[in-house]
C-alpha positions in Angstrom: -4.7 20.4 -64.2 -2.6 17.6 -64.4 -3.8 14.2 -63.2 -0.9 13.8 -60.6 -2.2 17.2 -59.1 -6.0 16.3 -58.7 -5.0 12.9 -56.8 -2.8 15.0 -54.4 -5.8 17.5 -53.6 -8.0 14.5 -53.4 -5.5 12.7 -50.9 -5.1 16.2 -48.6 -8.6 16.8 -48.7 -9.4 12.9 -46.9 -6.6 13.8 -44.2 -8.6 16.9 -43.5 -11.8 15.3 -43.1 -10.4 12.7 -41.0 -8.4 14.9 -38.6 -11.8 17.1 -38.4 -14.0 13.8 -37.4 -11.1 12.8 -35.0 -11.0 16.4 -33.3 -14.8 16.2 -32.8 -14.6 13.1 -31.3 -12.4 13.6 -28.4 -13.9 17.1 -27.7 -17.6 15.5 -27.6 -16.0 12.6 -25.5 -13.9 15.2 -23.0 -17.3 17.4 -23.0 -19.3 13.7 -21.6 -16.5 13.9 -18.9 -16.2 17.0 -18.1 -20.6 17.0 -17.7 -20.5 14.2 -15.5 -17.4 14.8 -13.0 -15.0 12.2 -14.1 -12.2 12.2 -11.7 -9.0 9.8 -11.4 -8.6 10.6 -8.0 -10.3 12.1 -5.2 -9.1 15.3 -5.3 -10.8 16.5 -7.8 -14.1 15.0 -6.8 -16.8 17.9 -7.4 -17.2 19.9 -3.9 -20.7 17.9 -2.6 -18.8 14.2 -3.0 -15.3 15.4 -1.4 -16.6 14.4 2.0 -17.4 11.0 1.1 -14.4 9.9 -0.8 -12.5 11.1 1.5 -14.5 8.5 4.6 -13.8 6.3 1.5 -9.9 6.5 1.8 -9.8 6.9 6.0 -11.7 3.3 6.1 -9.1 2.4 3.6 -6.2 3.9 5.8 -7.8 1.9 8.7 -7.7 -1.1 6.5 -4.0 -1.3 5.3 -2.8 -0.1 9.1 -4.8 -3.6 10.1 -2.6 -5.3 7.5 0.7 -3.6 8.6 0.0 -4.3 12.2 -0.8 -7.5 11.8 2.8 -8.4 9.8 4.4 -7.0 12.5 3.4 -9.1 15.2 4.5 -12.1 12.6 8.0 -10.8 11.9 7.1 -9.7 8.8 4.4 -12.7 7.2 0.9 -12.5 6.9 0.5 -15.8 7.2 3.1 -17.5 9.3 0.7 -20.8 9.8 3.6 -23.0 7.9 6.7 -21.2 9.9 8.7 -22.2 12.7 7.4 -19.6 15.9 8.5 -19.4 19.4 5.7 -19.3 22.1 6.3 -16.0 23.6 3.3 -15.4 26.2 0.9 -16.8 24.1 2.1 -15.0 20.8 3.7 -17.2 18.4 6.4 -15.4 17.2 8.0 -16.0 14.2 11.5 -16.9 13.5 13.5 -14.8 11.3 16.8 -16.8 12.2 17.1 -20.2 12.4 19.7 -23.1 12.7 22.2 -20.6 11.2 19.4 -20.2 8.3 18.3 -16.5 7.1 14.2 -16.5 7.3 13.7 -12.4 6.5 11.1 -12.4 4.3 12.0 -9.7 1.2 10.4 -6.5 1.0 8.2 -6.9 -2.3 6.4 -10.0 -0.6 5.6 -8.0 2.4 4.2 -5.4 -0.1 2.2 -8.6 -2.0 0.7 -9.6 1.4 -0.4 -6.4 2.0 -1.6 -5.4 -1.3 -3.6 -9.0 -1.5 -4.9 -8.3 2.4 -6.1 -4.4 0.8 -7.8 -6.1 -1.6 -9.7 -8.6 0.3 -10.9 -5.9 3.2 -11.5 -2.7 0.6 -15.0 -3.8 -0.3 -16.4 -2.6 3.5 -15.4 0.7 2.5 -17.8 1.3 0.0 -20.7 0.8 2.8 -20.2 4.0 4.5 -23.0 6.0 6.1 -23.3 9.2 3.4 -26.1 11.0 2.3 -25.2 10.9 -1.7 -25.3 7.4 -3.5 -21.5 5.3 -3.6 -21.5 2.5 -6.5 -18.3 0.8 -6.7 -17.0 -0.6 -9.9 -14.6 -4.0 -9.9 -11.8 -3.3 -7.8 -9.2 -3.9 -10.2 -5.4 -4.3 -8.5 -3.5 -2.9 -5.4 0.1 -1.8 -5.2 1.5 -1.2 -2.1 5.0 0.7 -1.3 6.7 0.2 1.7 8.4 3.4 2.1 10.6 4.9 5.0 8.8 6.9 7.0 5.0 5.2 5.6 3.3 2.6 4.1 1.1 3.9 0.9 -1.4 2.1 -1.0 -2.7 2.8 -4.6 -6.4 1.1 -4.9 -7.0 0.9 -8.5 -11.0 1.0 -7.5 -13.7 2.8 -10.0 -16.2 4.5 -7.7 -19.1 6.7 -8.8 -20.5 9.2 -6.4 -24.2 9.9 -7.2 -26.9 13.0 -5.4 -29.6 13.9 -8.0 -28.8 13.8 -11.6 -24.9 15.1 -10.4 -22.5 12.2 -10.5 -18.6 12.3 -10.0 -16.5 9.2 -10.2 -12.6 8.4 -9.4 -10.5 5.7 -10.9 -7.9 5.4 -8.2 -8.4 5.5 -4.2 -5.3 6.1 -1.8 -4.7 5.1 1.6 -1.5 5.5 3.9 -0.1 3.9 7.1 1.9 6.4 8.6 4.3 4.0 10.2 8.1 3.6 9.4 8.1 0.0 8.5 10.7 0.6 5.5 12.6 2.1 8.3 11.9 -1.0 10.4 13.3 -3.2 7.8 16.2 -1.3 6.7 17.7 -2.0 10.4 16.3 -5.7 10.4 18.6 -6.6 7.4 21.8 -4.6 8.4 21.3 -6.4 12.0 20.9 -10.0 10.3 24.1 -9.5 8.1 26.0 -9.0 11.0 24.1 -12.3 12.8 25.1 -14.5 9.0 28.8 -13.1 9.5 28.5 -14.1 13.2 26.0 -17.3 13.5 27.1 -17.8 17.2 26.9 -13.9 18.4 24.2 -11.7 19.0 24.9 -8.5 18.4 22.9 -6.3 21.3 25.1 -2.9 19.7 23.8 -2.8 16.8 20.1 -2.7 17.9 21.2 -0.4 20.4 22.4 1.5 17.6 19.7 1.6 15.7 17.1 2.5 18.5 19.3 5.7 19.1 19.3 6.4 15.7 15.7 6.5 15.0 14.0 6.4 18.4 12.5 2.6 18.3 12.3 1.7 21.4 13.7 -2.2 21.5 13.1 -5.0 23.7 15.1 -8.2 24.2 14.1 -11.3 25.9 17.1 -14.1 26.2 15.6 -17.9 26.5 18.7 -19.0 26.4 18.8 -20.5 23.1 16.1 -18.1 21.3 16.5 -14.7 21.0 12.8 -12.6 21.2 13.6 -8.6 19.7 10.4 -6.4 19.6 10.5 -3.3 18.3 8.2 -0.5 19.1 7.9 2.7 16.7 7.0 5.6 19.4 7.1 8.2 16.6 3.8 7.0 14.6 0.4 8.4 15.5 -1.4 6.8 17.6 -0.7 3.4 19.5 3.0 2.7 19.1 3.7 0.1 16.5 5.2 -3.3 17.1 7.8 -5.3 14.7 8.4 -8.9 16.6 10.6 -11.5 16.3 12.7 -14.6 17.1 16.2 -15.6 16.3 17.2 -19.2 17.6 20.5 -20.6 18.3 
């Protein structure tokens, strides 16, 4: 046998063995994970922790509804501290057009403020009452998506879920708002084009409009030279939800 030959066998023979050692390492890793319950969400929990992940993501659902709530009663900001407000029967309500100046605060930061107001309230929801053990990992990032017809929340959150010498654990924790605040804001920004085109006008058709079109029910207060709109969502579950705000002229 040639020399060329015998270093060619040599050479296949070394892939072999590595792509062996490689093969058995993921399957002994996959077997660990399989043993233990691993999960990257809750839905595939094992059957005895399903209960409590899922008190796990209604506290979170609580949580983020607090957050959306709250941005609605400030036109939008979660902190509108350093913003010019209206004193509307004791609710300061923050302008969103003023002096012929555009103050709508743009969708990803409303997404930020919520994702950053997730994070700081999430921990509580590790301290429910349950009869198996809940250790939480780091919570690691939120991303929140202002959709529609919802709001939805990713909680990149490592949770194990401990009873005995069984353990399951879940990477990712959801919640969901089930209010129409991408809807919300949709008409918000079609109404204040019209008010940039028209700095003088107020255009009481076009919320008329929009309340028809997706059942809002929409309140307007004339001070004479400050506009207060509120918006009420009758369609989500439970309490009707509330978008106010001010424009001044």
């Amino acid at each position: 046998m040639k020399q060329g030959q015998v270093t060619i066998f040599v050479i296949l023979g070394l892939l072999i063995v590595v792509s062996l050692a490689v093969f058995l390492l993921y399957s002994n890793l996959g077997g660990r994970g399989a043993a233990l319950g691993e999960a990257k969400d809750i839905t595939s929990l094992l059957p005895e922790f399903a209960d409590s992940g899922q008190a796990i993501e209604s506290c979170l659902d609580a949580v983020l509804l607090g957050g959306v709530t709250e941005i609605g009663l400030k036109g939008g900001y979660m902190d509108n501290a350093g913003l010019k407000k209206y004193d509307y029967a004791g609710l300061g309500v923050t302008y969103l057009y003023y002096d012929e100046q555009l103050l709508l605060p743009k969708r990803d930061q409303i997404a930020e403020d919520l994702a950053a107001y997730v994070k700081a309230n999430a921990l509580q929801c590790a301290r429910i009452p349950a009869d198996v053990a809940v250790v939480p990992g780091t919570l690691k990032d939120v991303n929140v998506y202002i959709r529609e017809n919802t709001v939805d929340a990713e909680v990149e959150w490592p949770i194990t879920f401990k009873r005995g010498d069984t353990s399951s654990r879940v990477e990712v924790m959801r919640a969901t708002a089930p209010v129409r605040l991408g809807k919300i804001m949709d008409e918000i920004t079609g109404f204040m084009a019209v008010q940039v085109e028209k700095p003088k006008e107020v255009c009481l058709s076009c919320l008329i409009d929009a309340g028809e079109r997706n059942s809002f029910m929409i309140e307007v207060d004339n001070m004479i030279t400050t506009y207060v709109f509120d918006i009420k969502d009758t369609a989500a579950k439970g309490a009707a939800y509330e978008f106010v705000f001010a424009n001044g002229y």
